[in-house]
N, C-alpha and C positions, 0 to 999 in steps of 0.2 A: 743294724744289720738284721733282715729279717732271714729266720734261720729255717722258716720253712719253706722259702727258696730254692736253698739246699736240699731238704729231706729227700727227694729223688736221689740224688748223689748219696749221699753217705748213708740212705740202707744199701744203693749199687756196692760202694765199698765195702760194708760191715759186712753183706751176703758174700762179695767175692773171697775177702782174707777168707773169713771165716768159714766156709767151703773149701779153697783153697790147703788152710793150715789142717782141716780133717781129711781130705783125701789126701795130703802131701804128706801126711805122718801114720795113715792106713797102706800108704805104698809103702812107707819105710818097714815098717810093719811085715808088710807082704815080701819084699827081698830078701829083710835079712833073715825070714824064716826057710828058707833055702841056703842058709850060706855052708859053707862055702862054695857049693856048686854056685851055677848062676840060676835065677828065676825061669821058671818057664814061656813066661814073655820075650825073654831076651832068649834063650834059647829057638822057641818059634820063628822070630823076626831074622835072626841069621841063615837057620834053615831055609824060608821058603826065601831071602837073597842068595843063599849058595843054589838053589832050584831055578833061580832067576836067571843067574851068571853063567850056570850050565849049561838052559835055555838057550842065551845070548853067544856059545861057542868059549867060554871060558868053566871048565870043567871044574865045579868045586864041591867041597863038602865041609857041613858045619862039627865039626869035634869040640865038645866041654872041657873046657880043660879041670882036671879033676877036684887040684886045690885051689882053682881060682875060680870067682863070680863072672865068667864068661865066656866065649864062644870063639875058638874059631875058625876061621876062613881060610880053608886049605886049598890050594892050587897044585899040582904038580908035585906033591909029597911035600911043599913049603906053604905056613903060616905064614898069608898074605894081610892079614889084619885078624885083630882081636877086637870083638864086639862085651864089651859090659853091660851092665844093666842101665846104664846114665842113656845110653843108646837104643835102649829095647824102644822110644817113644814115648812111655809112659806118664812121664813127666809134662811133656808137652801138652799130651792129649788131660791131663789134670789140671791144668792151665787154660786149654780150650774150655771145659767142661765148666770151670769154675764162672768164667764170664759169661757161656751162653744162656747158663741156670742163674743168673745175678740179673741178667740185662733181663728184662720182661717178666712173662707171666710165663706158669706150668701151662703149655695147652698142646695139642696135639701137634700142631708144625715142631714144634721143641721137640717131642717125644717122636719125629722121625727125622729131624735135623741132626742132631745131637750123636744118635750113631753113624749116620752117614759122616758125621764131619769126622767121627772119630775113624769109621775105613778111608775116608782120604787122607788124612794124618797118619797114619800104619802104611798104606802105600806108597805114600811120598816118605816115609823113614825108609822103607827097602830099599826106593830107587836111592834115596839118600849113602845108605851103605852098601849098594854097588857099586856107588859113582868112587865111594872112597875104597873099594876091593881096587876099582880101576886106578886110580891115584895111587893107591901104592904101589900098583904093578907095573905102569908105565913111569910115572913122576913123583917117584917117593920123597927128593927134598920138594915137591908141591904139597905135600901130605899134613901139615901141620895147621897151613894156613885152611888147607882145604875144610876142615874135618872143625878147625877151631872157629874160623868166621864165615868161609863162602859155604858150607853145606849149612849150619845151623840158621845165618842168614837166611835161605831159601825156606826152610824150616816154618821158621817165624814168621816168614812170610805168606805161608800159605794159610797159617794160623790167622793171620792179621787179617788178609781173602776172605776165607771162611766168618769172622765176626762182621765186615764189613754185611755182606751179603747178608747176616741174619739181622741189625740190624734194621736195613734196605726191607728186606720181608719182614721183619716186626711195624714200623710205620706203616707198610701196604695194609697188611693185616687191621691196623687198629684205623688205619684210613675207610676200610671198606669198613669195619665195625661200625665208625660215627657216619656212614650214608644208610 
């Protein structure tokens, strides 16, 4: 077996863990030095969804709940859903981040990809936690699967979009390079 075959592959892998396990232990990091409030990340993201929902004709507002790491979603004087920090997106977007800085090279497409993907990731977690404000308020026995596989699903999915597409634009890039 020639193992430098491979060598593409397993620095991709060694840069992704290894990126990954620094920013995924810089978050833990980052949360729990808020605790027990919730983060301000996750505080943010419920807010401008309770802005969204209000927006859209469903009146709401985001409340911290004081001893606990989360946020939330009040309708009509009732706690329509609780947003924690697993929620805020973060995660996600550190899992973006980790592959798109593993796959290629540092160059400028990267250094304006990178936070666009990360505002499309933050806006599809809103829409994400409106769509579960509305799940709970019309179809609360809908609310578990919702929230546990078909929103995270979508999630991941857009996640998996966004790689695909960089990529798609990394061979263009390295295509127009070797002409």
């Amino acid at each position: 077996m020639n193992w430098k075959e491979f060598k593409p592959t397993i620095l991709f892998l060694l840069k992704f863990v290894g990126l990954y396990l620094v920013l995924n232990f810089g978050y833990g990091f980052y949360v729990s030095s808020f605790e027990p409030k919730p983060d301000p990340v996750t505080h943010l993201s419920t807010t401008n969804t309770a802005a969204v929902l209000s927006f859209l004709g469903f009146p709401s507002e985001a409340i911290d709940f004081p001893a606990k790491p989360s946020v939330a979603i009040v309708h009509n004087s009732k706690t329509v859903v609780s947003v924690y920090e697993g929620c805020n997106s973060l995660n996600v977007m550190i899992v973006f981040l980790s592959f798109v800085f593993s796959f290629g090279k540092l160059n400028r497409a990267l250094l304006w990809f990178a936070p666009i993907g990360l505002l499309v990731i933050y806006a599809i977690n809103i829409v994400r936690i409106g769509l579960l404000f509305l799940v709970a308020l019309k179809l609360p026995h809908f609310l578990y699967f919702s929230h546990k596989y078909l929103f995270t699903a979508l999630i991941y999915l857009i996640v998996l979009l966004l790689w695909v597409y960089w990529i798609r634009r990394l061979i263009l890039l390295e295509k127009n390079d070797k002409e």
